[in-house]
Every structure is written in structure tokens, then in C-alpha cells.
C-alpha positions in Angstrom: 64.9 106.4 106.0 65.2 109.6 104.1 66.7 113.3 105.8 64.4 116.1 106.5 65.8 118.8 104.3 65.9 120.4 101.1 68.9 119.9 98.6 70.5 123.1 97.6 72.6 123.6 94.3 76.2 124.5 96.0 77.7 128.1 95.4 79.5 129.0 92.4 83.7 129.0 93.4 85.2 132.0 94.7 88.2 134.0 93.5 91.6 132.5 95.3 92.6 133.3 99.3 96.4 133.6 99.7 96.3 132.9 103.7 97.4 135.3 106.1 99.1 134.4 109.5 95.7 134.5 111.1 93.8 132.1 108.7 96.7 129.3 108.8 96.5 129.3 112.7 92.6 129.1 112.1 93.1 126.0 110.2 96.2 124.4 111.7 95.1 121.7 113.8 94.8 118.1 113.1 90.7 117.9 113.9 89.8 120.8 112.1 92.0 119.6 109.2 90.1 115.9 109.3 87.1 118.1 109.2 87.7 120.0 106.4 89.2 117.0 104.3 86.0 115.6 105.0 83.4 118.1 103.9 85.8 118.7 101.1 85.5 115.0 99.6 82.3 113.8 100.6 80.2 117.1 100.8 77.7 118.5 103.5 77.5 117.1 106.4 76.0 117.7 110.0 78.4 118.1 112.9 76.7 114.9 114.2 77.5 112.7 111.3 81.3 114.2 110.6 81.6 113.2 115.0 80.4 109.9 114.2 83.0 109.4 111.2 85.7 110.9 113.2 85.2 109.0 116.1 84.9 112.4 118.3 82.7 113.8 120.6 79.8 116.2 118.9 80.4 119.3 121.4 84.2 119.4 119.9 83.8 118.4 116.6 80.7 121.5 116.6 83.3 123.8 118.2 86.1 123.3 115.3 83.0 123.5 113.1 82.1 127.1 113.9 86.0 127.8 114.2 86.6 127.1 110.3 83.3 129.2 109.8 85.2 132.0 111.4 88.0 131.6 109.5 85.7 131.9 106.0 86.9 127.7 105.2 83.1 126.6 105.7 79.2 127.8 105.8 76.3 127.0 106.8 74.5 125.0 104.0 71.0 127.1 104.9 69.9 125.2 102.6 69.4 122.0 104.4 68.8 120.6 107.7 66.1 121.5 110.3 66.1 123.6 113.5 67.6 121.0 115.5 70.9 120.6 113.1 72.9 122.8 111.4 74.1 121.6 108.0 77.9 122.5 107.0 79.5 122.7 103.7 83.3 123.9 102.2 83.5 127.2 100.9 84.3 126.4 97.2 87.6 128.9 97.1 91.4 127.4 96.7 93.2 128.6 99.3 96.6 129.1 98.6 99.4 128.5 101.4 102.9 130.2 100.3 105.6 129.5 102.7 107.8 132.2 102.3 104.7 134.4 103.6 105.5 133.3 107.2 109.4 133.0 107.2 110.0 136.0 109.5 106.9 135.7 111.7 107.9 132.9 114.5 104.7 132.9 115.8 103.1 131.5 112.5 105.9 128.6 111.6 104.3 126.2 114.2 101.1 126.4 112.7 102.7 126.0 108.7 104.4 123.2 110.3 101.0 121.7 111.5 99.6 122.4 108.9 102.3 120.6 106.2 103.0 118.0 108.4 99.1 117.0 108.4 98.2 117.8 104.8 100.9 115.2 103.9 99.7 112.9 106.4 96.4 113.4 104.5 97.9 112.6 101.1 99.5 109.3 102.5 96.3 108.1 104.6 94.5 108.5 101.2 96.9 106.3 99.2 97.2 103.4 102.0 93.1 103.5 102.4 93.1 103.0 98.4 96.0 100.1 98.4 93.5 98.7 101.2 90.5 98.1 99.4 89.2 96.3 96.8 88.7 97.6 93.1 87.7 96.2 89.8 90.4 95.4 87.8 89.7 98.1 85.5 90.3 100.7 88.1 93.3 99.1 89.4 94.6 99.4 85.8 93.9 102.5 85.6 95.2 103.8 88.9 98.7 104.5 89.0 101.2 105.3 92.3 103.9 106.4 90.3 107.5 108.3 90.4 110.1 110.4 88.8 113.2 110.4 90.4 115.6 111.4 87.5 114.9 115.1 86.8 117.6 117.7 87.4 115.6 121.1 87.1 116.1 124.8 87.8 113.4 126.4 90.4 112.2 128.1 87.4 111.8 124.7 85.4 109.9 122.9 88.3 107.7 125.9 88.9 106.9 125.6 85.2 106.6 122.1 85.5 103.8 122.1 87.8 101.9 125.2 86.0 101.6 122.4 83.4 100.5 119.5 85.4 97.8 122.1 86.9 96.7 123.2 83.4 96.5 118.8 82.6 94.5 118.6 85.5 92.0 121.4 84.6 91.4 119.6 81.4 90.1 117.0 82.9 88.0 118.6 85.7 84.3 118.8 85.3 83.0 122.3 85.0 80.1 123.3 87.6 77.0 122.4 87.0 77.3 120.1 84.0 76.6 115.9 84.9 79.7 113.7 85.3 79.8 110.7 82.4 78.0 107.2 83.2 80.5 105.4 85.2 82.6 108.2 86.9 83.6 108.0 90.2 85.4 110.8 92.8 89.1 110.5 92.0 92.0 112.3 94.0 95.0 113.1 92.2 97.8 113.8 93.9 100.7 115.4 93.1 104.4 116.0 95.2 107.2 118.1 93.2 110.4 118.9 95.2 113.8 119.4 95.2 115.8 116.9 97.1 119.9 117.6 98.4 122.4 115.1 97.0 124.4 112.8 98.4 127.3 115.3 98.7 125.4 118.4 99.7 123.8 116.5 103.0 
């Protein structure tokens, strides 16, 4: 069976977006956030197929589509498709969510809560999926779920500390356009720094 449409090579990335108040409520729900996790890891996708993966009905899930599109998360991958079905893809731009942005404005803390509480559920459900399945050996050796419990750092120091675990991490990434090596697969890395209050202080 093969898809009536034509593959198109995906946009070059775009400078950062710090969010505003506006975008995070745009994104803040757990449907449009399953959505967007989606597109992001797997690619373009109709609204059909993302309904069928999601278990959701095609009139909602097309509804949250067009409500990200709005927001500038996704486009429509013209590309691809036919007139009956609209192709979507991620906007390739890092969107960057500060906290302290949205400390004073009471009607934007529900949807930063939303939206931490479900990116965190995101980072767990991706972990517990991997634990599920089965891998080669040699992936499972080289897999790690790992942590670091013994630091005592300054904010400066931890803010330092994950400039250089970025900086490791862009190493590694592939740059646009070239061919991955023989053997690659996706991988997710995930990474979690934060202070936690001692014993004493809670």
C-alpha cells in the first residue's frame, strides 16, 4: 500500500521562541501536548493517523491540530497529502519555557503548571515504554537510567552545569541534512537537574 503524496525535505530550524503568556496557554493541555510529542518524535502525520494512535476522535484531535498551528508549534506539511487530508509537521524552533516569566501573572500559572506537570509525565511514560520492551543486548548496554544524587552546587554552578551537558549533547546531534551512520536508531535523552530542600529545611 503506498500514500499518495510527495515527500518534502523539512524546513531548515528557526531562531529560538521564549513563550509568552499567550503561547503556553496555546500549548497547555494534555491532547495537544500528546500531539505535539508525537509529530515531534515520529514526524508528519495526518490528523487521521495521530487520532488513531491517540485513541481520540478525528474532529478533536483536528481541532487541537489547527489550535497549535495558531499558536506557530505546527504547519502544514504542503508538501504532502492530497485534497482530502491535510498533512501536519513540528515547526523546527526550540521553544523555550522560563518560569519566572509568568510568576506575577495568575492567570498563566495554571497553564505552566499543565504544562510541567505533563512534560514530566512525558519524560516518565518514555522511560517505562523503553523498560517495557525488548532490545538487543547491545542497546540495553548501552542505555543507561542513571543518577547523581551527591552534588552540592550553587544556582550558578548548576546553571553552568547544564550549559555543559547541552554543549555534550550538541556534539553528538546530527546536523541537518547529512545521513545518520548504518545502524542508528532515534534516541531520547533526557535530562532532570534540580535543587532538592534538605532534611532540615522541609
Amino acid at each position: 500500500m503506498s500514500d499518495d503524496h510527495e515527500t518534502a525535505a523539512p524546513p531548515p530550524p528557526r531562531s529560538p521562541r521564549r513563550l509568552d503568556a499567550r503561547s503556553l496557554r496555546g500549548l497547555a493541555h494534555p491532547l495537544r501536548m500528546r500531539v505535539l510529542e508525537l509529530l515531534r518524535l515520529d514526524g508528519p502525520a495526518t490528523g487521521t493517523a495521530l487520532a488513531a494512535r491517540l485513541g481520540e476522535n478525528t474532529g478533536t484531535v483536528s481541532w487541537h491540530l489547527r489550535h497549535l498551528a495558531e499558536h506557530g508549534f505546527i504547519e502544514e506539511d504542503t508538501g504532502r497529502g492530497t485534497r482530502r487530508e491535510r498533512w501536519w509537521r513540528v515547526v523546527e524552533r526550540a521553544n523555550l519555557v522560563e518560569s519566572a516569566d509568568f510568576r506575577h501573572d495568575p492567570d498563566a500559572r495554571g497553564a505552566l503548571t499543565t504544562f510541567v506537570y505533563e512534560l514530566v509525565g512525558q519524560y516518565f511514560n518514555r522511560v517505562t515504554h523503553y523498560l517495557g520492551e525488548e532490545w538487543e543486548d547491545e542497546w540495553r548496554g548501552a542505555a543507561t537510567v542513571s543518577d547523581w544524587s551527591d552534588l552540592r552546587l550553587t544556582p550558578a554552578q548548576l546553571a553552568a552545569l547544564n550549559e555543559e551537558l547541552a554543549a555534550v549533547i550538541a556534539r553528538h546531534t546530527r546536523p541537518a541534512g547529512t545521513a545518520a551512520d548504518p545502524g542508528a536508531r532515534p534516541v531520547i535523552v533526557q535530562i532532570q537537574s534540580f535543587p532538592r530542600r534538605g532534611r532540615d529545611e522541609r
